[in-house]
N, C-alpha and C positions, 0 to 999 in steps of 0.2 A: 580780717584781712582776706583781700580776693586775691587770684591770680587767673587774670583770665586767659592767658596762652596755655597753661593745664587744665583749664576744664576745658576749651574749647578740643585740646589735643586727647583729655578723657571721654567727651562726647564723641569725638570720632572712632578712638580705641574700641568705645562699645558697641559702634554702629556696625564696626569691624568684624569686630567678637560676636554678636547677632548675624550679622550674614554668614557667616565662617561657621557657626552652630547650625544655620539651616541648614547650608550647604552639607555639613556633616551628615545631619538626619537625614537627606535627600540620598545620599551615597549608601549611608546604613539600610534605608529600606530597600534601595536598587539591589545591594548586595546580596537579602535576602531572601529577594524575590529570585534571584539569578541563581543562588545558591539552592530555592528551593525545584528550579527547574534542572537542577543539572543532578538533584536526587533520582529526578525522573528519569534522567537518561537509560538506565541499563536497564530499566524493563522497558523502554520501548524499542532498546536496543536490542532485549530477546524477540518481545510480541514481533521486531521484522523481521528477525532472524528466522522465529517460527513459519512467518508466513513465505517468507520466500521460499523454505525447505519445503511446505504445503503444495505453493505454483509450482515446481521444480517437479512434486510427485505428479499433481494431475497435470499438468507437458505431457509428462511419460504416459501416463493413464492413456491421454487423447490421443497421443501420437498411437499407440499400443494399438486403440479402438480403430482407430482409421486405417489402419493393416489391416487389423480384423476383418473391417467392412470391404474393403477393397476384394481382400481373400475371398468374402463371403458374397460377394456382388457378381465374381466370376463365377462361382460353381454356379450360382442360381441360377447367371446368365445362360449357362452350358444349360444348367438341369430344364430351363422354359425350353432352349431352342429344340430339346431333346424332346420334351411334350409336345410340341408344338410339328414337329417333323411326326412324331406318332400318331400324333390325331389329326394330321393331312394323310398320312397312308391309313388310317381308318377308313379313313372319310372316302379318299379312293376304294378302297375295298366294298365300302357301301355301296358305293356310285353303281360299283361293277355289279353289284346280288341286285340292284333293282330292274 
């Protein structure tokens, strides 16, 4: 004895059940691909944490340095002009013994 409105209606149930089972495993690896990136989260939440507190020091560093250089750019400029004025009144002074 057939009934063919049940098979044709279990044919479809399992065509159902097959797609509904991909779909599952499709969801199941997303999940654990998603879940395997969000382990990563907090060290790379440190590693920017680290680096930002890094740029943050060398800012300071460079800003520091270029005071320095600024500082250091005027005495030199002073200490040339100051050589520079010394060895023209040398230089007059020679002028005048020859």
């Amino acid at each position: 004895m057939s009934f063919p409105g049940l098979e044709q209606e279990n044919d479809e149930l399992t065509g159902k059940l097959e797609e509904t089972a991909a779909a599952l495993n499709l969801a199941n690896e997303r999940k654990a691909t998603l879940e395997e990136q969000a382990a990563r989260l907090p060290g790379l939440e440190q590693k920017l944490a680290d680096a930002e507190q890094q740029f943050a020091t060398l800012n300071t560093q460079l800003t520091e340095l270029r005071e320095s250089n600024g500082v250091d750019i005027s005495r030199l400029t002073t200490e040339v002009g100051a050589e520079r004025e010394a060895l023209s009144l040398v230089r007059g002074e020679l002028m005048h013994e020859k």
